[in-house]
KOLZA-672836 format. One line per field, with one value per atom (N, C-alpha, C): residue number from 1; chain; atom name; x, y, z. Coordinates in nm, 4 decimals, decimal comma. Layout:
// residues N
num	NUM	...
chaine	A	...
atome	CA	...
c1	X	...
c2	Y	...
c3	Z	...
***
This chain:
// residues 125
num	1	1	1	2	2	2	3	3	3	4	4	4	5	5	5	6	6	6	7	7	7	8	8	8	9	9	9	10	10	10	11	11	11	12	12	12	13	13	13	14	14	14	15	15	15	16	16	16	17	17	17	18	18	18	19	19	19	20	20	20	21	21	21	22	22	22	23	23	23	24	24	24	25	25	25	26	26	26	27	27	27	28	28	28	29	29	29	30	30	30	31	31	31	32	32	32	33	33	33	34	34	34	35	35	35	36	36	36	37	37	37	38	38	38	39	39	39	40	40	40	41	41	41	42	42	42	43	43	43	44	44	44	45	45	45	46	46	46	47	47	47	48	48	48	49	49	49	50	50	50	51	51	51	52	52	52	53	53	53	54	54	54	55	55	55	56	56	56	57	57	57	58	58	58	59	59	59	60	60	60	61	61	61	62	62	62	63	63	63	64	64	64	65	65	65	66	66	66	67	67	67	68	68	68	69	69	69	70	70	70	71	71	71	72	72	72	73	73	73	74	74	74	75	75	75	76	76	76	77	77	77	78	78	78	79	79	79	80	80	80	81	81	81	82	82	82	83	83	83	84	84	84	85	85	85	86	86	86	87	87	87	88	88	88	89	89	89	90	90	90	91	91	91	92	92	92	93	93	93	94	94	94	95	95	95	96	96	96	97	97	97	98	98	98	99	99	99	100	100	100	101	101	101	102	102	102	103	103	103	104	104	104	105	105	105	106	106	106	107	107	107	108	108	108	109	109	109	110	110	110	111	111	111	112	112	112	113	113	113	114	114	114	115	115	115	116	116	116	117	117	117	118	118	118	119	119	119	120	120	120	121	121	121	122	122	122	123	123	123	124	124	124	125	125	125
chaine	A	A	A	A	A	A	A	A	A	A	A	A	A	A	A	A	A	A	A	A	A	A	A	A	A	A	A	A	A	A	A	A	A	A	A	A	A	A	A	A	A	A	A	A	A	A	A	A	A	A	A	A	A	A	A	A	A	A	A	A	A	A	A	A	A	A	A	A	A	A	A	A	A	A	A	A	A	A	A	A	A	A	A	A	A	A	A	A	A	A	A	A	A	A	A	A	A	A	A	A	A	A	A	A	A	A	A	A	A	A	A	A	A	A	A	A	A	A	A	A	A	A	A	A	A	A	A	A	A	A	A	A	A	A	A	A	A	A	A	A	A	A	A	A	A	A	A	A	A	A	A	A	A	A	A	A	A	A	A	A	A	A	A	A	A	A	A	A	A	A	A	A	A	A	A	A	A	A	A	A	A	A	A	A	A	A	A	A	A	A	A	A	A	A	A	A	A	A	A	A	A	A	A	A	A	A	A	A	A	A	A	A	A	A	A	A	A	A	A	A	A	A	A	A	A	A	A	A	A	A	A	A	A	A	A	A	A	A	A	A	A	A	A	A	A	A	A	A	A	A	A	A	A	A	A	A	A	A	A	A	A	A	A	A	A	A	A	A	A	A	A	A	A	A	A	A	A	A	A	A	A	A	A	A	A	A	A	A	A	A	A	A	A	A	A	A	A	A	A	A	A	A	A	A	A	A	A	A	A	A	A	A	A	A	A	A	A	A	A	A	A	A	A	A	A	A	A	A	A	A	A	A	A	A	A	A	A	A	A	A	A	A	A	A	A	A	A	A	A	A	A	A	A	A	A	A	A	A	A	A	A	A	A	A	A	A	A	A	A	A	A	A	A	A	A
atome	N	CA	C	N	CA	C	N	CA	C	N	CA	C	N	CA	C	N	CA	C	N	CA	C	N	CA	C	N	CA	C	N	CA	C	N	CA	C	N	CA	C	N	CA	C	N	CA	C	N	CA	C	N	CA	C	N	CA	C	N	CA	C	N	CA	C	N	CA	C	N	CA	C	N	CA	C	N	CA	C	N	CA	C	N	CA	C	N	CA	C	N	CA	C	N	CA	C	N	CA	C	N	CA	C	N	CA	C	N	CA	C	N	CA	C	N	CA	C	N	CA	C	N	CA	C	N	CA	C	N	CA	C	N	CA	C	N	CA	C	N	CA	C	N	CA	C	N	CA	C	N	CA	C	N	CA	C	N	CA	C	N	CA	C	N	CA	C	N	CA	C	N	CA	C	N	CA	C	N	CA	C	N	CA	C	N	CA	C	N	CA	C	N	CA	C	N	CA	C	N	CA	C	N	CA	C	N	CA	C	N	CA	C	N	CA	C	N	CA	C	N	CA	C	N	CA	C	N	CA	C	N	CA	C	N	CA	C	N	CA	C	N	CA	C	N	CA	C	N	CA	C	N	CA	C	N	CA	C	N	CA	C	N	CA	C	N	CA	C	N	CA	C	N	CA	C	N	CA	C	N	CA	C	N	CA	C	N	CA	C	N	CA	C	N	CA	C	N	CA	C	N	CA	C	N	CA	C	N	CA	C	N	CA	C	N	CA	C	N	CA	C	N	CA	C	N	CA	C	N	CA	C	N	CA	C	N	CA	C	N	CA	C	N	CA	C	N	CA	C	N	CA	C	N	CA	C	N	CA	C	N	CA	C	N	CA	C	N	CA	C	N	CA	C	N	CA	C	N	CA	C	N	CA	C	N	CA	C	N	CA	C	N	CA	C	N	CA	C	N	CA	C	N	CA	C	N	CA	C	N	CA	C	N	CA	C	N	CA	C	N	CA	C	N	CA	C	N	CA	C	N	CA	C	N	CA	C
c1	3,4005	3,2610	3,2452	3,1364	3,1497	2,9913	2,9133	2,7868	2,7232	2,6436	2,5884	2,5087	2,3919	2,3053	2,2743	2,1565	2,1129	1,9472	1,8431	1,6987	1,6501	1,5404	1,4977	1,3588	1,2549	1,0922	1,0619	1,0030	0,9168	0,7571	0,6652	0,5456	0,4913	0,6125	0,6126	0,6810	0,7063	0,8248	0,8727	0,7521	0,8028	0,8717	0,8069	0,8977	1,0719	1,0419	1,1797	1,2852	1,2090	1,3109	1,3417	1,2749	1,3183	1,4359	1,4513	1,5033	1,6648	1,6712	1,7542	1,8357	1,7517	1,8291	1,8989	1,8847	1,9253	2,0319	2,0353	2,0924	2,2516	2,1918	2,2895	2,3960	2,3475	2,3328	2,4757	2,5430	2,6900	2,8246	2,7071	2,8389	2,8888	2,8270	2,8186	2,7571	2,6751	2,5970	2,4689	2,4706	2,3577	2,2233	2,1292	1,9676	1,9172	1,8514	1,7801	1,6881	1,5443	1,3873	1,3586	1,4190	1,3419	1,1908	1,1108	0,9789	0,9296	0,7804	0,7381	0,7631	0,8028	0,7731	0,9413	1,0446	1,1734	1,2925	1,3250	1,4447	1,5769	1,6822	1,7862	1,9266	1,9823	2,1281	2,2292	2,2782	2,4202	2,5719	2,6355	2,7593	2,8732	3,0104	3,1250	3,1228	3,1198	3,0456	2,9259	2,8356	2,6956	2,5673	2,5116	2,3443	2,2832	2,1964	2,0924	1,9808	1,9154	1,7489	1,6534	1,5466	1,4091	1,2933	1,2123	1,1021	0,9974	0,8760	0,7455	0,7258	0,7029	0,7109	0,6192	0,6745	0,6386	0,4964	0,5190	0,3582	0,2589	0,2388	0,1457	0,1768	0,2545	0,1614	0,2461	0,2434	0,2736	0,4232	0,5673	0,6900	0,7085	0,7682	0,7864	0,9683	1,0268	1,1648	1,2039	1,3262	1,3562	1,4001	1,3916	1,4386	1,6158	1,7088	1,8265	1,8820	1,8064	1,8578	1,8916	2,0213	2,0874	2,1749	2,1917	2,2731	2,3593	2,5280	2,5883	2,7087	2,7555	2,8165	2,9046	3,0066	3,1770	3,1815	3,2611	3,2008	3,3786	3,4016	3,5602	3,6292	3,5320	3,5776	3,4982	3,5174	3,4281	3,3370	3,3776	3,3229	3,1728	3,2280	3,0960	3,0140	3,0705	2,9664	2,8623	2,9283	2,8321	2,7636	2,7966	2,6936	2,6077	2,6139	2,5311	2,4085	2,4299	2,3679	2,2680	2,3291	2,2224	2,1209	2,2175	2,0890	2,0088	2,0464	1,9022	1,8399	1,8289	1,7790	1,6539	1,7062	1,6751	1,5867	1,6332	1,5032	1,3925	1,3586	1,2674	1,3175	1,4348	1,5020	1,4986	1,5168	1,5354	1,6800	1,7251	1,8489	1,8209	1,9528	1,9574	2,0910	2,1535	2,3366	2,3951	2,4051	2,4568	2,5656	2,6629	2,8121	2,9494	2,9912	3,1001	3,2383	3,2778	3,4397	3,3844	3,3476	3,2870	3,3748	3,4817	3,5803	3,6914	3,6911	3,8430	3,7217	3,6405	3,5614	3,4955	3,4440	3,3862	3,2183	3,1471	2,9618	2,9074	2,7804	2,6791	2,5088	2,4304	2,2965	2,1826	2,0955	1,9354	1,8893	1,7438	1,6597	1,5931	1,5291	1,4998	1,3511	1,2685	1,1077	1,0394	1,1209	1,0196	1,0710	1,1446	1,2057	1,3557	1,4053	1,5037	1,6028	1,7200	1,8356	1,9626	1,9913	2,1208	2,2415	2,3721	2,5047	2,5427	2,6214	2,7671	2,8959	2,9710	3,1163	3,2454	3,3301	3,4761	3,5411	3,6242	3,7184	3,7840	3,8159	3,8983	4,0679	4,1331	4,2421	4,3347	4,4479	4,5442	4,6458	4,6803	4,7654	4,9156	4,9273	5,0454	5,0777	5,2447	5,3529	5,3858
c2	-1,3828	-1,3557	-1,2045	-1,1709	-1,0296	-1,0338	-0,8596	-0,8417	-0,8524	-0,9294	-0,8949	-0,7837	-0,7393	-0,6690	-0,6506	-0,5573	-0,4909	-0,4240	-0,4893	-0,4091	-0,3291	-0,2261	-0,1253	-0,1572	-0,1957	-0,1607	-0,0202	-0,0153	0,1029	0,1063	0,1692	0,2260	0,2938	0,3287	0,4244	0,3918	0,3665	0,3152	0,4230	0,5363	0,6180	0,7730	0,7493	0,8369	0,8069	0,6514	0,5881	0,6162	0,5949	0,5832	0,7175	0,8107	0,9474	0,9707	0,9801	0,9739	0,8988	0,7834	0,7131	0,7985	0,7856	0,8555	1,0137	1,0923	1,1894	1,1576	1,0887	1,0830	0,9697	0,8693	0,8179	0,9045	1,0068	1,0450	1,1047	1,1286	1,1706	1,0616	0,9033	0,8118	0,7041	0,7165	0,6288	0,4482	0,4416	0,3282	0,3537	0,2201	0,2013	0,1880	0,2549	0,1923	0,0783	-0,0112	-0,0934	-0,1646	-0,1462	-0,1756	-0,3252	-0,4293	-0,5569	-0,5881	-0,5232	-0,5325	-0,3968	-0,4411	-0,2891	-0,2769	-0,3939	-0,3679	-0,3871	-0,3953	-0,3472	-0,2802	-0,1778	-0,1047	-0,1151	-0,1630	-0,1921	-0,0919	-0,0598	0,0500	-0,0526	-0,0502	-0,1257	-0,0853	-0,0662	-0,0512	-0,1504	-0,1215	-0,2492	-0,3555	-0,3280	-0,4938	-0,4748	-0,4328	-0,4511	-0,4097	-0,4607	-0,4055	-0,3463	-0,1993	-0,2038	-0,1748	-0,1897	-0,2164	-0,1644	-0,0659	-0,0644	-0,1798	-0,2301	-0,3090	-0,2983	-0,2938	-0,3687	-0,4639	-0,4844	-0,6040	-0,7482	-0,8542	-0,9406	-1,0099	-0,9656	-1,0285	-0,9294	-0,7901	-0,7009	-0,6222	-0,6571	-0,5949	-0,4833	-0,3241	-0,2098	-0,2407	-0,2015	-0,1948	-0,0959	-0,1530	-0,0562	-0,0745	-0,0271	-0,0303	-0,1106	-0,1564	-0,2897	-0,1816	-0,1901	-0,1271	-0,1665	-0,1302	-0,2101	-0,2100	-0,2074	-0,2478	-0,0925	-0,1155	0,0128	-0,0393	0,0513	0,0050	0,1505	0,0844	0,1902	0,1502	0,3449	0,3233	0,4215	0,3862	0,4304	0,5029	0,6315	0,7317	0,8182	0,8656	0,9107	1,0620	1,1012	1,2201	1,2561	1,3391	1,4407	1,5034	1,5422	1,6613	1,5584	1,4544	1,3901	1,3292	1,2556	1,2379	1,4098	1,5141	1,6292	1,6649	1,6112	1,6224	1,5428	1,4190	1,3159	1,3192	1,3769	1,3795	1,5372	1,6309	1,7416	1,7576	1,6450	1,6178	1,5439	1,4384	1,3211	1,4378	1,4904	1,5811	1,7008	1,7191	1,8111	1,7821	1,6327	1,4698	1,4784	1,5357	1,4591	1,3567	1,3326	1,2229	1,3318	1,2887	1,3277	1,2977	1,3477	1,3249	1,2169	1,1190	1,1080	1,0652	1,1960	1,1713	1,3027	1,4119	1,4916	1,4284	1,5396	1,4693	1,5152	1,3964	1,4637	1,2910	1,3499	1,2386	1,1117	1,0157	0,8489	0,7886	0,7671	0,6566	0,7161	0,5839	0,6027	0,6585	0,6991	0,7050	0,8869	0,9376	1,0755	1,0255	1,0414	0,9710	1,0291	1,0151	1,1010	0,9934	1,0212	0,8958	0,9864	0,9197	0,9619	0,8740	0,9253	0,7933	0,8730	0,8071	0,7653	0,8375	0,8422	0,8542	0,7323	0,6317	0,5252	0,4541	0,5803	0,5651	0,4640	0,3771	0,3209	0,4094	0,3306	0,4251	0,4362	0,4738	0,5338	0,5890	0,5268	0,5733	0,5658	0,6785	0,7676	0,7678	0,6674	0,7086	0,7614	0,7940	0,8059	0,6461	0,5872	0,4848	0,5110	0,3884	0,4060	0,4835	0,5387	0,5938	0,5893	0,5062	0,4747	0,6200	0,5593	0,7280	0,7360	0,8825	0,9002	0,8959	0,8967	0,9184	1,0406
c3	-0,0968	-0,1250	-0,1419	-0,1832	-0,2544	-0,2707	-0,2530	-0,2020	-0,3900	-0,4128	-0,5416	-0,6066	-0,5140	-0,5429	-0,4221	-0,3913	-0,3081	-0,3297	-0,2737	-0,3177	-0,1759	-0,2560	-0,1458	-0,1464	-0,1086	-0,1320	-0,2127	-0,2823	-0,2778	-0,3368	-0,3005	-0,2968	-0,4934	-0,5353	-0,6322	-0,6781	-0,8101	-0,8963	-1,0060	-0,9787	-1,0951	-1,0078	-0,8847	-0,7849	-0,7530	-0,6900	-0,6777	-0,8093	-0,9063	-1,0506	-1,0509	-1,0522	-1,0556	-0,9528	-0,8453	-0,7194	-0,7778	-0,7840	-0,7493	-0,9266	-1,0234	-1,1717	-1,1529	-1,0647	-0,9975	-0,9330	-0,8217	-0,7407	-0,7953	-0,8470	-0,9278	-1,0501	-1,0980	-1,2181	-1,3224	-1,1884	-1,1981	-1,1871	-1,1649	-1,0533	-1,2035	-1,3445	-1,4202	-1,4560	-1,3511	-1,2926	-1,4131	-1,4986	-1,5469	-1,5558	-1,5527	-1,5276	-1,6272	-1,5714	-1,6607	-1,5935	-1,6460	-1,6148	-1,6951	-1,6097	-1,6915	-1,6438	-1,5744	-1,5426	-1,4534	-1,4979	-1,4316	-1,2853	-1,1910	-1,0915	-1,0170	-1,1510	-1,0363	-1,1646	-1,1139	-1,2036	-1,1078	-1,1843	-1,1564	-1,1751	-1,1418	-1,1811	-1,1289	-1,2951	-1,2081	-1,2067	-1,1504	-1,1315	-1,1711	-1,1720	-1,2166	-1,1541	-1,0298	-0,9723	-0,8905	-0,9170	-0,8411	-0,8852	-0,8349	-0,8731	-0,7420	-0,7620	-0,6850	-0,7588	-0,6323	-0,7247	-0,6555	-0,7057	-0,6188	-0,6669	-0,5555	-0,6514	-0,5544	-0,6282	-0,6350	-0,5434	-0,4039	-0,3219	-0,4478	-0,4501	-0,5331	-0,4307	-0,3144	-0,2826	-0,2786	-0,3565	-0,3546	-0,2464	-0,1653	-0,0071	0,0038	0,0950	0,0772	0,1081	0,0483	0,0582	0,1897	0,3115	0,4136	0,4441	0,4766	0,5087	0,7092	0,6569	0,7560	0,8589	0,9971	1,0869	1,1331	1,1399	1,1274	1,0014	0,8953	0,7453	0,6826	0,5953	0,5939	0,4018	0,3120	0,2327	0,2152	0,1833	0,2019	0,0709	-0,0132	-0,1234	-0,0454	-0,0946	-0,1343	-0,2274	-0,1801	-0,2808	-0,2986	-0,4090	-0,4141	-0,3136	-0,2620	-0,1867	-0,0466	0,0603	0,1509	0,0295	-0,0388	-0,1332	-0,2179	-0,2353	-0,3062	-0,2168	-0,0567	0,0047	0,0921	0,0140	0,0914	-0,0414	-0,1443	-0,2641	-0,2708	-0,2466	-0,2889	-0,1442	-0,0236	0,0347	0,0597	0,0358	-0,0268	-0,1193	-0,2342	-0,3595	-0,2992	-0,1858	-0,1682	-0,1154	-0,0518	0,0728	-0,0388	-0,1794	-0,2717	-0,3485	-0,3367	-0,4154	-0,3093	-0,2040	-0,0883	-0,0318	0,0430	0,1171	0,2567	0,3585	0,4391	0,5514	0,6227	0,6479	0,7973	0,7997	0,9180	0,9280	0,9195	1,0047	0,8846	0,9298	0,8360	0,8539	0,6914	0,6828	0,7887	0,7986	0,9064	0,9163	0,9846	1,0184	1,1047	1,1177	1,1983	1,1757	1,3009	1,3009	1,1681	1,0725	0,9592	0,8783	0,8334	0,7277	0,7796	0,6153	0,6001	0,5924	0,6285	0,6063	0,6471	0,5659	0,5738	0,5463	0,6463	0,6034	0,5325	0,4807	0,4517	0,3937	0,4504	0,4125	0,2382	0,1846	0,0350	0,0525	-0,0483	-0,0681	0,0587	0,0366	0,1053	0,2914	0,2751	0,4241	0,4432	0,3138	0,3228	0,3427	0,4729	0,4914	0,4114	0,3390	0,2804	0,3186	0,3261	0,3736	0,2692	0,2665	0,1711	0,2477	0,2203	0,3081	0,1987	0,2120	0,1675	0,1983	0,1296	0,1789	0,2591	0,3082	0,4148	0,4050	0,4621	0,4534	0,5229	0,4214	0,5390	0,5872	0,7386	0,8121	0,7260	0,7212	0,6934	0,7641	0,7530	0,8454	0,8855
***
């Protein structure tokens, strides 16, 4: 089994879209808006998505709920997390060494949390 997609709430769709087209902007992940109320970026195998809560009601972020990308270096998870920070994201976990992994968190415009790790790495000898 394998994660398909992934959505965030948001409040603002033309904030979020800005935000996430930045922040995406270097990783080669596609945007595409099939309705006003969710834009999608997708990657070789995945989708994420901000949307429009479909019952009207204000998009607030899950307490516990976290989405996290794999990213090719230290060097890109301390980029990708300065730019959120540069977007109006705010931090929560500057970057540093957690366990086998390099990560770094922040939350989004709408308070969703965001992890950046390095893959895992196996020890040399």
């Amino acid at each position: 089994m394998q994660m398909n997609y992934f959505v965030v709430g948001t409040n603002d769709m033309a904030a979020a879209t800005h935000f996430y087209d930045q922040l995406f902007g270097q990783s080669g992940v596609e945007r595409v808006s099939p309705t006003e109320r969710m834009t999608y970026w997708l990657g070789p195998d995945f989708a994420f998505a901000a949307a429009i809560p479909f019952d009207e009601k204000p998009a607030t972020n899950g307490n516990g709920t976290m989405v996290g990308f794999s990213v090719e270096s230290d060097e890109e998870v301390e980029r990708l997390h300065s730019l959120a920070l540069e977007l109006g994201g705010t931090s929560d976990g500057e970057p540093k060494q957690r366990g086998p992994r390099f990560s770094a968190y922040f939350r989004d415009l709408d308070r969703n949390k965001i992890c950046l790790s390095t893959e895992v790495r196996s020890e040399q000898p």
